[in-house]
N, C-alpha and C positions, 0 to 999 in steps of 0.2 A: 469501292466499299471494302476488298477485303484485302488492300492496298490498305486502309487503312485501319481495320484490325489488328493484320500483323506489327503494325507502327506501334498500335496500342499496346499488343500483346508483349513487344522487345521493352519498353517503356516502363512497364509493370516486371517482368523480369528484372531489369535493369535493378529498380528499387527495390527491388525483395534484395537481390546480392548486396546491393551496397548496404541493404540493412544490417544483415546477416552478417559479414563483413565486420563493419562498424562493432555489432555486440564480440564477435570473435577477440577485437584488440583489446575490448573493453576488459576483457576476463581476467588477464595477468593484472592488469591493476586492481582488481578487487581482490585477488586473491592476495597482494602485494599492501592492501589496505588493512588486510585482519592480523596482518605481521606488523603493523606499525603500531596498534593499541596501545594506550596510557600505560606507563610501566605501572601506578598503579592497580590498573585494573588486572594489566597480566600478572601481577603477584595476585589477587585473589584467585585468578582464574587455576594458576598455578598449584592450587590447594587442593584440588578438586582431583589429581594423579597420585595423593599421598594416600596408599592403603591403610594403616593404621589409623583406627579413628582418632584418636590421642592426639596424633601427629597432625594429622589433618586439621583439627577443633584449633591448635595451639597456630598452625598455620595461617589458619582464617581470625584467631583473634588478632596474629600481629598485623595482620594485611589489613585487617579492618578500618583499625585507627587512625593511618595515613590520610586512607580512601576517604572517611567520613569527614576528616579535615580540608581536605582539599574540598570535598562539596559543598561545606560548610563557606568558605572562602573565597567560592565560585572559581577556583581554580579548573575545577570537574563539570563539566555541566552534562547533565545526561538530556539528550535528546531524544522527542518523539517520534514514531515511525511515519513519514509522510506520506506511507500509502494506506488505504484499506485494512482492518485489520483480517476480515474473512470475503469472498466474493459470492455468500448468502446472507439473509437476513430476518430477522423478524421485525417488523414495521413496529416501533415502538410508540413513534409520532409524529404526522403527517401534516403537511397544512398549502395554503396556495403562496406562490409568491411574486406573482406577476399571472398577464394575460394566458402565456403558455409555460407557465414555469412553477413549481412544488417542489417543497423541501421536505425531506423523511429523516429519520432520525432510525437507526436499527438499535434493538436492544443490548447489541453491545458497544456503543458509542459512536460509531462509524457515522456520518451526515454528509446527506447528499443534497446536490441539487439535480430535479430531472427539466429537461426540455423535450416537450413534447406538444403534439396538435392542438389547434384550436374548437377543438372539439370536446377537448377534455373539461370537464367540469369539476370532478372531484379528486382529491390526491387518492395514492393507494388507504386503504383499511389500514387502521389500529389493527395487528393480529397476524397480517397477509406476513409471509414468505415471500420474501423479491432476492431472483437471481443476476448477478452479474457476467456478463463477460464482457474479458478487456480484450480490445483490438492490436495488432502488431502496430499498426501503425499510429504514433504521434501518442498512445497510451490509453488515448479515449475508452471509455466505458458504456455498456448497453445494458439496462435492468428493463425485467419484465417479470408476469407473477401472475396467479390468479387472479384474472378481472385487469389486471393492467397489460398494455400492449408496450415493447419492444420500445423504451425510449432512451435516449441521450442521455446520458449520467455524469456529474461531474462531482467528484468526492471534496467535499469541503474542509475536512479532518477529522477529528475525532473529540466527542463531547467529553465532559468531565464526570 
């Protein structure tokens, strides 16, 4: 038995490092990603170090015009953020969607789906505050809240 604890214990060590590990190499590319932005976005962004407001307004009208063509052209496409936008919420709109399965809606667009026991009958309130926390591993998510217990969350994206 505690032959095989320690097995278990090296095992789980083992994954925390290589996780840890893994995010460590990941870092220089992100950081390596914000340096590669659309030149025209870095021209607007660009505008935003000019102190004179004069300079700055004249900065942002020329920058503007490229940018709005390019979107216009689908050259640009701006993308939504695939996660979460807060890891609280206010239950906006609730409902069931299978035997052990409900979908919430939080007031500020974020939609989940939960899995949870077959015991449950009703989704969370209209009203409730439900907190999230994400797990290290694989990204999964846990929401629970007054009147709701501890379930399986999976973020489906964000409403309109």
């Amino acid at each position: 038995m505690l032959i095989f604890r320690l097995k278990e214990e090296r095992a789980v060590s083992k994954l925390v490092t290589t996780t840890i590990a893994i995010a460590l190499l990941a870092l220089p590319s992100m950081a390596a990603a914000k340096d590669k932005l659309e030149p025209r976005v870095q021209s607007l962004l660009a505008c935003e170090s000019i102190s004179s407001g004069e300079a700055r307004l004249q900065c942002y009208d020329r920058s503007i015009v490229p940018f709005k063509q390019a979107l216009s052209h689908g050259n640009v496409v701006l993308k939504e953020n695939k996660g979460p936008r807060a890891l609280e919420g206010l239950v906006k709109a609730s409902g069931k969607s299978g035997e052990k399965r409900f979908w919430v809606v939080f007031e500020n667009g974020d939609r989940w789906e939960l899995s949870t026991q077959p015991d449950r009958r009703a989704p969370p309130r209209v009203g409730t505050t439900l907190t999230l926390r994400k797990t290290m591993i694989f990204g999964n998510y846990w929401m629970k809240g007054p009147g709701w217990r501890e379930s399986e969350a999976t973020f489906l994206g964000h409403g309109s």
